[in-house]
C-alpha positions in Angstrom: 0.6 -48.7 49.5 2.4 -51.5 50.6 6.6 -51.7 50.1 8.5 -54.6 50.8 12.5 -54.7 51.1 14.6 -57.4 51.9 18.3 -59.5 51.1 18.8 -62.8 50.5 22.0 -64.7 51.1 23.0 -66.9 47.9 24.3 -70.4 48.2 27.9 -68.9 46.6 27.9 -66.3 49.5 26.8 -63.6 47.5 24.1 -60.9 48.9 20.6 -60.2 46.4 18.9 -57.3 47.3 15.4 -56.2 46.8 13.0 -53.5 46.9 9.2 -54.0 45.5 6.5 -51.2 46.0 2.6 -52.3 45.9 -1.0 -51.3 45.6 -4.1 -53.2 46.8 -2.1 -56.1 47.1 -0.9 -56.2 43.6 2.7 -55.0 42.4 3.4 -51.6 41.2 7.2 -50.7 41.2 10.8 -52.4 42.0 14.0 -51.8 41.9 16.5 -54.7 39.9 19.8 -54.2 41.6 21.9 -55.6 39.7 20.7 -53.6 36.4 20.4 -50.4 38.6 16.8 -49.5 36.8 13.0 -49.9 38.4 11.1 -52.8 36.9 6.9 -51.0 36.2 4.8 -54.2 36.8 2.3 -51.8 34.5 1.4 -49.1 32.4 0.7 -47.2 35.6 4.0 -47.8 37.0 6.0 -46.8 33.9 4.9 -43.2 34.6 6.6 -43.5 38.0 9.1 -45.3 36.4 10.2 -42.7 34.1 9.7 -39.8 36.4 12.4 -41.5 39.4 14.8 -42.8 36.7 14.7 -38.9 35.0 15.2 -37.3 38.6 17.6 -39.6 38.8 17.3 -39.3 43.0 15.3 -42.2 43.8 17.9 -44.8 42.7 20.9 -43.2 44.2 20.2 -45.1 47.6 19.6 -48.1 45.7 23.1 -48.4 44.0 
């Protein structure tokens, strides 16, 4: 599993967060910020997906 997190600073000063989880090289899961909801790059993922956003635990750090 590879996981990737980072910010980027905006040309109007504003900060974009962002959080992307991976397998084999090849998306599996992020987090959209600004929605507060994990994106599933597949059918896979939405299983994860659905589990985290039900717990509701995983996203609390997030937002």
């Amino acid at each position: 599993a590879q996981r990737l997190s980072g910010c980027d600073l905006l040309s109007d000063g504003s900060v974009r967060g962002s959080y992307r989880n991976g397998y084999d090289w090849r998306d599996f899961i992020s987090f959209d910020l600004e929605s507060g909801r994990f994106v599933a790059a597949d059918s896979a993922a939405e299983i994860t997906r659905r589990r985290w956003e039900q717990e509701g635990t995983m996203a609390e750090g997030w937002t």
